[in-house]
C-alpha positions as protocol buffer text, in pm:
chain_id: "A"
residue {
  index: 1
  type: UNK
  ca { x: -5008 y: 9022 z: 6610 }
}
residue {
  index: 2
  type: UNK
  ca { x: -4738 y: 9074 z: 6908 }
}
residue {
  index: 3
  type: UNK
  ca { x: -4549 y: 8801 z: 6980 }
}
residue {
  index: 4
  type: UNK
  ca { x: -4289 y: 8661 z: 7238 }
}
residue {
  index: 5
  type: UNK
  ca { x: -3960 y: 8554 z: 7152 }
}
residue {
  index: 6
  type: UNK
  ca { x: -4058 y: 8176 z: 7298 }
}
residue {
  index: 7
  type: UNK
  ca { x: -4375 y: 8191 z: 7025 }
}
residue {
  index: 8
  type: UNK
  ca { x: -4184 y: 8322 z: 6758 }
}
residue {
  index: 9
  type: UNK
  ca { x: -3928 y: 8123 z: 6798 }
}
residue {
  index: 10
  type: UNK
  ca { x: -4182 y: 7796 z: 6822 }
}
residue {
  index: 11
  type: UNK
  ca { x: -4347 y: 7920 z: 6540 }
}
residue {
  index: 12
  type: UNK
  ca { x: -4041 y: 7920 z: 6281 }
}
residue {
  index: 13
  type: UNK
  ca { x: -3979 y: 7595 z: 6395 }
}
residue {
  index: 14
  type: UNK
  ca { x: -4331 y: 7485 z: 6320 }
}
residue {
  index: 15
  type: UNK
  ca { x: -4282 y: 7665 z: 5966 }
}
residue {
  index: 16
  type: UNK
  ca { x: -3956 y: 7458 z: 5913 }
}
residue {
  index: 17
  type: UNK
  ca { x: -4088 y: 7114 z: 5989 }
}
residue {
  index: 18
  type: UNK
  ca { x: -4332 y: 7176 z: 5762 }
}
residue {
  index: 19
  type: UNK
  ca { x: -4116 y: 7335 z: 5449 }
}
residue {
  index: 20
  type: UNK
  ca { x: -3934 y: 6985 z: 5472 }
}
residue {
  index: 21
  type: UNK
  ca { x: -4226 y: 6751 z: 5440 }
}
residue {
  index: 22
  type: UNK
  ca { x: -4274 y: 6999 z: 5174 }
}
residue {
  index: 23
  type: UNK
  ca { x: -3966 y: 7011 z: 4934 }
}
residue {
  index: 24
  type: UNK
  ca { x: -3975 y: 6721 z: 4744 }
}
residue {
  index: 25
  type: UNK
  ca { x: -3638 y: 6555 z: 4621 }
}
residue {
  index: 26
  type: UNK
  ca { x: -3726 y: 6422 z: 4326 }
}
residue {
  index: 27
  type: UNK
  ca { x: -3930 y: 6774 z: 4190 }
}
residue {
  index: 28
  type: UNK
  ca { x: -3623 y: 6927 z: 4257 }
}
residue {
  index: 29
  type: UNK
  ca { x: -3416 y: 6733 z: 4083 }
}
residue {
  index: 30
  type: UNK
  ca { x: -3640 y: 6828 z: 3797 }
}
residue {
  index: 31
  type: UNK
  ca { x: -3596 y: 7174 z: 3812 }
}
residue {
  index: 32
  type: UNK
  ca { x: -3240 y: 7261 z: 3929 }
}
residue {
  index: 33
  type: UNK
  ca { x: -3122 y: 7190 z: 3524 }
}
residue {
  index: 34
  type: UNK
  ca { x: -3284 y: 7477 z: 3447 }
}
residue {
  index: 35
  type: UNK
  ca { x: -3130 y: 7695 z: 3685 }
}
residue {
  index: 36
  type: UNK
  ca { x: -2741 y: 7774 z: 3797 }
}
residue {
  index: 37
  type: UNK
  ca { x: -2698 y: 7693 z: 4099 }
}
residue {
  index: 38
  type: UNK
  ca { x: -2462 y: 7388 z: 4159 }
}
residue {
  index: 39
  type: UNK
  ca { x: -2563 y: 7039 z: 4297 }
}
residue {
  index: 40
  type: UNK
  ca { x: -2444 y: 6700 z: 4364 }
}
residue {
  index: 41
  type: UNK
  ca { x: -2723 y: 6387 z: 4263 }
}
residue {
  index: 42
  type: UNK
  ca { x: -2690 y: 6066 z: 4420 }
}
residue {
  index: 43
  type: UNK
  ca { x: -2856 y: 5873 z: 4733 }
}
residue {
  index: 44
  type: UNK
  ca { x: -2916 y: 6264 z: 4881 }
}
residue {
  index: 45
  type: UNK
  ca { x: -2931 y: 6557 z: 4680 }
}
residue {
  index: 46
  type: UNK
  ca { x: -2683 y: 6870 z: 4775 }
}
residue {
  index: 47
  type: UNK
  ca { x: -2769 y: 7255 z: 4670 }
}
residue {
  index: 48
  type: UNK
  ca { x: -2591 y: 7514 z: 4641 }
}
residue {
  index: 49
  type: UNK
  ca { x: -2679 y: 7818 z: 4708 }
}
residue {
  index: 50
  type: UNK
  ca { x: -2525 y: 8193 z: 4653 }
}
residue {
  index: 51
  type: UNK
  ca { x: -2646 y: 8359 z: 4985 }
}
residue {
  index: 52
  type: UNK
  ca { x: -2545 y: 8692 z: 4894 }
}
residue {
  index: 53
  type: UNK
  ca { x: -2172 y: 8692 z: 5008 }
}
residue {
  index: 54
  type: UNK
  ca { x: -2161 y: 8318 z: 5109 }
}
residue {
  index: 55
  type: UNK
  ca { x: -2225 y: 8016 z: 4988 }
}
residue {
  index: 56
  type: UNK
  ca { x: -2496 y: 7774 z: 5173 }
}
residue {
  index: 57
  type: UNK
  ca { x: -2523 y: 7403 z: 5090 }
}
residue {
  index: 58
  type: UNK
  ca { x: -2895 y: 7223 z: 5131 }
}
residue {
  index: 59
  type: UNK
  ca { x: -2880 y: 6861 z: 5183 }
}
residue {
  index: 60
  type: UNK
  ca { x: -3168 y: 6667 z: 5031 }
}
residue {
  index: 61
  type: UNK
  ca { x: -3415 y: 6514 z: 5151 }
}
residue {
  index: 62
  type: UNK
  ca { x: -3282 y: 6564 z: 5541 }
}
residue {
  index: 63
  type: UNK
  ca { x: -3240 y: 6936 z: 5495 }
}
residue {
  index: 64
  type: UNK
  ca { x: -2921 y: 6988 z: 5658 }
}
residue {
  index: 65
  type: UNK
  ca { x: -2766 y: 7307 z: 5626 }
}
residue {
  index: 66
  type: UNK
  ca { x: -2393 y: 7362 z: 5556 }
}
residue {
  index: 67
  type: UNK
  ca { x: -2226 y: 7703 z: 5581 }
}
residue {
  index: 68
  type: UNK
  ca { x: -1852 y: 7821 z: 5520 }
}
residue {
  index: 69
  type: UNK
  ca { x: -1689 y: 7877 z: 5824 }
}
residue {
  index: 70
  type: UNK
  ca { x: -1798 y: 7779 z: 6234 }
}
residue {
  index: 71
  type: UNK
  ca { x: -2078 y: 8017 z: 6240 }
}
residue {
  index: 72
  type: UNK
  ca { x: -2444 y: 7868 z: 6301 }
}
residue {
  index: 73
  type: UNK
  ca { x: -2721 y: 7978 z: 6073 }
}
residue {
  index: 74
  type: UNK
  ca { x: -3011 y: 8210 z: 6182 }
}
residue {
  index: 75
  type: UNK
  ca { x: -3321 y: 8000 z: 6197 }
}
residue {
  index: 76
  type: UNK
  ca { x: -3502 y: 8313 z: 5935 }
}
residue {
  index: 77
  type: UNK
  ca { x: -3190 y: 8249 z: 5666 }
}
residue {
  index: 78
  type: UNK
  ca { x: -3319 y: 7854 z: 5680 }
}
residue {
  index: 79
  type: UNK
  ca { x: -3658 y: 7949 z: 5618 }
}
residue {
  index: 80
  type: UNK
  ca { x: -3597 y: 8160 z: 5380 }
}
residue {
  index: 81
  type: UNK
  ca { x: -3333 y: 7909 z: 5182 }
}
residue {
  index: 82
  type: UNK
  ca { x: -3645 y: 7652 z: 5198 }
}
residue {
  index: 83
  type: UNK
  ca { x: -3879 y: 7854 z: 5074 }
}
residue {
  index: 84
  type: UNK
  ca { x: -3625 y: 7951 z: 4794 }
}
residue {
  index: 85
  type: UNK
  ca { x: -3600 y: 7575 z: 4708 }
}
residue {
  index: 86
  type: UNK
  ca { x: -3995 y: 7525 z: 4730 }
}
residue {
  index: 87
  type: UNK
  ca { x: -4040 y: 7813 z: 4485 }
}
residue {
  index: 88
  type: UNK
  ca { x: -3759 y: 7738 z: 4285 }
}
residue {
  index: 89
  type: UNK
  ca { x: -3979 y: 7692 z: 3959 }
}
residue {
  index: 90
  type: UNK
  ca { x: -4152 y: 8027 z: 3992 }
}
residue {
  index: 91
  type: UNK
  ca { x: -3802 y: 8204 z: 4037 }
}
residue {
  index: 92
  type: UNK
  ca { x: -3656 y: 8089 z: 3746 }
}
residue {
  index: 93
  type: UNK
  ca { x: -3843 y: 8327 z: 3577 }
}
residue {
  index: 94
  type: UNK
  ca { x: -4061 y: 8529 z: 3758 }
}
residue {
  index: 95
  type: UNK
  ca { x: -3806 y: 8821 z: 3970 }
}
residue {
  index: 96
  type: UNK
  ca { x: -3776 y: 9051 z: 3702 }
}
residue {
  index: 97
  type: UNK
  ca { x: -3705 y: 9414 z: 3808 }
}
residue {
  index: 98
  type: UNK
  ca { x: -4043 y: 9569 z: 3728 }
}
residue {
  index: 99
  type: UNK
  ca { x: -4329 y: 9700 z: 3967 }
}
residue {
  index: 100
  type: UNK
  ca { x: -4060 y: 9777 z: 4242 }
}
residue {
  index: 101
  type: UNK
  ca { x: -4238 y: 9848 z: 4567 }
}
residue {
  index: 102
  type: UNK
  ca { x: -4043 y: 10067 z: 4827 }
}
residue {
  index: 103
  type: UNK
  ca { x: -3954 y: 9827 z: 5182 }
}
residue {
  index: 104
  type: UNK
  ca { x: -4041 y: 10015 z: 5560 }
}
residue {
  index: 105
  type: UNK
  ca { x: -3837 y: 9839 z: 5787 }
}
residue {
  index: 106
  type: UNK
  ca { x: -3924 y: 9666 z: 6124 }
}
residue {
  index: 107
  type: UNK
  ca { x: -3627 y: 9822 z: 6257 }
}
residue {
  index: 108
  type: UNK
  ca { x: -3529 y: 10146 z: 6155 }
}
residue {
  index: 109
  type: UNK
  ca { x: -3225 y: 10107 z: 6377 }
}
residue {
  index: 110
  type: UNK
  ca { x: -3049 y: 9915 z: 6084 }
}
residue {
  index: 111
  type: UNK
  ca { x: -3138 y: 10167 z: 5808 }
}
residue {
  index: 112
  type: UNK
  ca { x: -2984 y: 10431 z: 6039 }
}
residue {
  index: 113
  type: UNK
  ca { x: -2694 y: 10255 z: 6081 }
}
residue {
  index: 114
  type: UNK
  ca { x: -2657 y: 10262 z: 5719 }
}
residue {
  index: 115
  type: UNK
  ca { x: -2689 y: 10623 z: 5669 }
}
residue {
  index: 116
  type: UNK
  ca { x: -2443 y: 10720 z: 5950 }
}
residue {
  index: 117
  type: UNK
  ca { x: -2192 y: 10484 z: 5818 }
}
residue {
  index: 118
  type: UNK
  ca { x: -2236 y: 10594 z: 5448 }
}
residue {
  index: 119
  type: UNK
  ca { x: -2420 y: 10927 z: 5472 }
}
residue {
  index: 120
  type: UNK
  ca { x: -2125 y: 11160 z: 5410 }
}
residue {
  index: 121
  type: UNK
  ca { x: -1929 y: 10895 z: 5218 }
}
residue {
  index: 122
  type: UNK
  ca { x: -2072 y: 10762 z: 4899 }
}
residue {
  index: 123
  type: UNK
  ca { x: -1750 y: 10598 z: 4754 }
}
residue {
  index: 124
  type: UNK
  ca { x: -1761 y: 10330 z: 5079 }
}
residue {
  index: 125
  type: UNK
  ca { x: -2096 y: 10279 z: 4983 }
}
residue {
  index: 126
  type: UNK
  ca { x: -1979 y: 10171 z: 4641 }
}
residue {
  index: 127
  type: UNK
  ca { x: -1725 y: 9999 z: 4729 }
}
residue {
  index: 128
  type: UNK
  ca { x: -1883 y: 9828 z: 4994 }
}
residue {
  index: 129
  type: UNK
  ca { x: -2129 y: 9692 z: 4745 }
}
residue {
  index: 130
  type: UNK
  ca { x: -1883 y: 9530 z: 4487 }
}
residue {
  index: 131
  type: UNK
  ca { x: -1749 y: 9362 z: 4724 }
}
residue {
  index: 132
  type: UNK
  ca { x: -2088 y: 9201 z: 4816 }
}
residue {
  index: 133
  type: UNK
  ca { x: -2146 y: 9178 z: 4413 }
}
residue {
  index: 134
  type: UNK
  ca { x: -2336 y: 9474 z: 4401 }
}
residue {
  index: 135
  type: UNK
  ca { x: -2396 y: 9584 z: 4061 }
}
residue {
  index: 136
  type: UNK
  ca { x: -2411 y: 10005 z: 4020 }
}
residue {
  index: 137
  type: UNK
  ca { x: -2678 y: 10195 z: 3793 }
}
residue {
  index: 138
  type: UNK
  ca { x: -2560 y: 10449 z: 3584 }
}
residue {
  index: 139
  type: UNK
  ca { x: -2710 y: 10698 z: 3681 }
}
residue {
  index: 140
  type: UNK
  ca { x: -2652 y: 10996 z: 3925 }
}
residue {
  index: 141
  type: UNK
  ca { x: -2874 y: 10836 z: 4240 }
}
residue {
  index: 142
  type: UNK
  ca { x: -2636 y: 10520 z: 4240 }
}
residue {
  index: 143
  type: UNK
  ca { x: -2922 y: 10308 z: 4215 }
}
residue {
  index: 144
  type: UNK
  ca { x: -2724 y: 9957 z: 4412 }
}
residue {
  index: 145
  type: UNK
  ca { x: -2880 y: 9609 z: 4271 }
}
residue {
  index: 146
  type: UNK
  ca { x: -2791 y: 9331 z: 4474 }
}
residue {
  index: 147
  type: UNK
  ca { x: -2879 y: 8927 z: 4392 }
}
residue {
  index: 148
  type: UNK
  ca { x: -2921 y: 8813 z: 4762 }
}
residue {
  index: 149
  type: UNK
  ca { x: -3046 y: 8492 z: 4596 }
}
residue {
  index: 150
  type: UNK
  ca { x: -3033 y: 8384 z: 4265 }
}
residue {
  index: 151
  type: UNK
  ca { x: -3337 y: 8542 z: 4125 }
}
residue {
  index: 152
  type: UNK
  ca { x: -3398 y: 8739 z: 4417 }
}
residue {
  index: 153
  type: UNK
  ca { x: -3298 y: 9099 z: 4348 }
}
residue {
  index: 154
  type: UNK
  ca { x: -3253 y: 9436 z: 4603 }
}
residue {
  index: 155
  type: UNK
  ca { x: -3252 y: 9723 z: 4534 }
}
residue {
  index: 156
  type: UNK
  ca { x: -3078 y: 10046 z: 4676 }
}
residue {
  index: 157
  type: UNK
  ca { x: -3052 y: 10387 z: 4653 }
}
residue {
  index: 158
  type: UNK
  ca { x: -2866 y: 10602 z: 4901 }
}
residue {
  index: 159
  type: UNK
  ca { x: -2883 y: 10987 z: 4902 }
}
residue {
  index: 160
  type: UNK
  ca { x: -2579 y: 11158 z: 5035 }
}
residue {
  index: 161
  type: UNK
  ca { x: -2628 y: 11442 z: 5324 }
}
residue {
  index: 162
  type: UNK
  ca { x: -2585 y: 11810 z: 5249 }
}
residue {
  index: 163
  type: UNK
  ca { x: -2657 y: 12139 z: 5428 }
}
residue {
  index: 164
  type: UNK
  ca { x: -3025 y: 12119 z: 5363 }
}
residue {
  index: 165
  type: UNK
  ca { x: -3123 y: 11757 z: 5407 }
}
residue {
  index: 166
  type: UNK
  ca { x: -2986 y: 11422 z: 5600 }
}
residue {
  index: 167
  type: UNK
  ca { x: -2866 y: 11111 z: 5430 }
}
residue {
  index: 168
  type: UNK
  ca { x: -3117 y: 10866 z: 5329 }
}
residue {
  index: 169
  type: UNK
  ca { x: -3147 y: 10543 z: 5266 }
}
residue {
  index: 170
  type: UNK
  ca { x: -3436 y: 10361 z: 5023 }
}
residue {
  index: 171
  type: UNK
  ca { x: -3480 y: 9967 z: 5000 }
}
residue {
  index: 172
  type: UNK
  ca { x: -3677 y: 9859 z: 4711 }
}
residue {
  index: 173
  type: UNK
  ca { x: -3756 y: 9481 z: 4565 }
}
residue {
  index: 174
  type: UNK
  ca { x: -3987 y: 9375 z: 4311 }
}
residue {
  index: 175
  type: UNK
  ca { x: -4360 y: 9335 z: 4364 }
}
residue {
  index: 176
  type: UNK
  ca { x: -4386 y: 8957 z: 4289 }
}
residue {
  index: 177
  type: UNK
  ca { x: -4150 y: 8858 z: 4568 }
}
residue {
  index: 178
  type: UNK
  ca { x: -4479 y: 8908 z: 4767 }
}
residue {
  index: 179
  type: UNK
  ca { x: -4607 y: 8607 z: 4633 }
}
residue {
  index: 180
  type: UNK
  ca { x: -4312 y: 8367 z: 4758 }
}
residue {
  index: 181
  type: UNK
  ca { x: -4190 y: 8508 z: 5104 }
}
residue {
  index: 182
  type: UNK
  ca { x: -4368 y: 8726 z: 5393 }
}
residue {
  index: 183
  type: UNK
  ca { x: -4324 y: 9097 z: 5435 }
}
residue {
  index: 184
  type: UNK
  ca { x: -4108 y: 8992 z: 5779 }
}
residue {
  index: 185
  type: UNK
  ca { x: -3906 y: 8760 z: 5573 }
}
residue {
  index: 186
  type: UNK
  ca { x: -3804 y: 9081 z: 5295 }
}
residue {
  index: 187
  type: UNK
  ca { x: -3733 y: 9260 z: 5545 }
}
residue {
  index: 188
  type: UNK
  ca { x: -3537 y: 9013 z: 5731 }
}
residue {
  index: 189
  type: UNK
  ca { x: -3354 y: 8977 z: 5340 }
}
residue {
  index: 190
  type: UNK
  ca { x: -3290 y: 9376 z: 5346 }
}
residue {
  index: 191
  type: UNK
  ca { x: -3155 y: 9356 z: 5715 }
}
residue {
  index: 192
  type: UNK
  ca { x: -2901 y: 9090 z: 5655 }
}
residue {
  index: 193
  type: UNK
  ca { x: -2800 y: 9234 z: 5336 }
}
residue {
  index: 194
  type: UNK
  ca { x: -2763 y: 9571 z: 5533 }
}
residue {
  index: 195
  type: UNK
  ca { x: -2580 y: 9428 z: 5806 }
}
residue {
  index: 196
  type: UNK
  ca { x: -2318 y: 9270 z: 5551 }
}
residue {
  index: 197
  type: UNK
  ca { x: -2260 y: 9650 z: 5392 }
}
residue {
  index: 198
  type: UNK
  ca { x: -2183 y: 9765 z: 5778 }
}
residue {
  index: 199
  type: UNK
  ca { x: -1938 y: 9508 z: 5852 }
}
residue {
  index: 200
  type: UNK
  ca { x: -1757 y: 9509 z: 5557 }
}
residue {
  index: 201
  type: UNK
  ca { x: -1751 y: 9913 z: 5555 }
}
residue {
  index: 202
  type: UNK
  ca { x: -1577 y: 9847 z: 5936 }
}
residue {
  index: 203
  type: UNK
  ca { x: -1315 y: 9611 z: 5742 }
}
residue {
  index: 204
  type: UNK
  ca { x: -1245 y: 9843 z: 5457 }
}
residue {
  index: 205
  type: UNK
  ca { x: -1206 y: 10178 z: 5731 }
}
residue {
  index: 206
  type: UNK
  ca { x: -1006 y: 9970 z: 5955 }
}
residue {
  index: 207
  type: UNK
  ca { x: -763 y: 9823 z: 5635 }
}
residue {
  index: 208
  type: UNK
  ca { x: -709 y: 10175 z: 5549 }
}
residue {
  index: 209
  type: UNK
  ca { x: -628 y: 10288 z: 5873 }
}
residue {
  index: 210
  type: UNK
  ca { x: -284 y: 10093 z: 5909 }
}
């Protein structure tokens, strides 16, 4: 269903008033032992949380959001930080990488990006990656694995361009992350994540440049 900027942007609002009568301190408090992620206990409770390339702290129980740096968060990232925290107990074990399903994307724009930026140049690909913490496969497709969350795993393969076919680009993440976020909010995960690769592949062509 179509929707205006105004309703979407009442609607995510609507979704994050009611994630935070939601997350419950004291559940949390329960469960964050048994994962990695840092935190602070006393009258509030502070997270934090890897967001791929940055770190985002979650104050408990008013859900305040602290970033590095000046730069406001996108109200999508919050959504999808709360509903991290709400599923928290399922992702401690449940993201394994098994019964990968293959992401289309809202806006192919991005993914084209990508594949002009990287098509004829593999090795800034790679080392565009590492730098976000990529992890590379072994084998010859370069299969990129990338923990945009802890326990929240994408996957990417990108084929170089030749004579006989264009570069292209495939975005893959495992089947049960179906179950915790919406198909918009994946592909909002593979976007951002995306996005990152681009800028930094900017700062690495400008660097070598000088």
């Amino acid at each position: 269903m179509w929707q205006s900027k105004r309703q979407k942007k009442l609607a995510q609002k609507k979704e994050l008033e009611t994630l935070r009568r939601e997350i419950q301190k004291e559940e949390l408090e329960k469960l964050l032992p048994k994962t990695n992620l840092k935190y602070e206990k006393d009258k509030t409770l502070l997270v934090e949380i890897p967001f791929l390339s940055e770190k985002v702290a979650v104050e408990i129980p008013s859900l305040l959001f602290k970033k590095e740096g000046t730069r406001t968060m996108e109200m999508p990232s919050k959504i999808i930080l709360l509903k991290y925290l709400k599923n928290l107990g399922a992702l401690v074990s449940l993201c394994e990488l098994s019964n990968l399903r293959k992401l289309t994307f809202f806006n192919e724009g991005v993914k084209r990006s990508v594949e002009k930026a990287f098509g004829n140049d593999l090795d800034l690909f790679i080392k565009c990656a590492l730098s976000l913490g990529g992890q590379i496969s072994k084998d010859p497709w370069h299969f990129v694995t990338f923990s945009v969350l802890p326990g929240v795993k994408l996957l990417m393969r990108l084929s170089e361009a030749n004579e006989e076919k264009p570069a292209n680009l495939e975005v893959y993440v495992p089947e049960t992350l179906f179950g915790i976020f919406s198909p918009e909010e994946i592909n909002y995960l593979a976007k951002y994540t995306l996005r990152k690769l681009l800028k930094e592949g900017k700062r690495l062509v400008s660097e070598d440049s000088f």
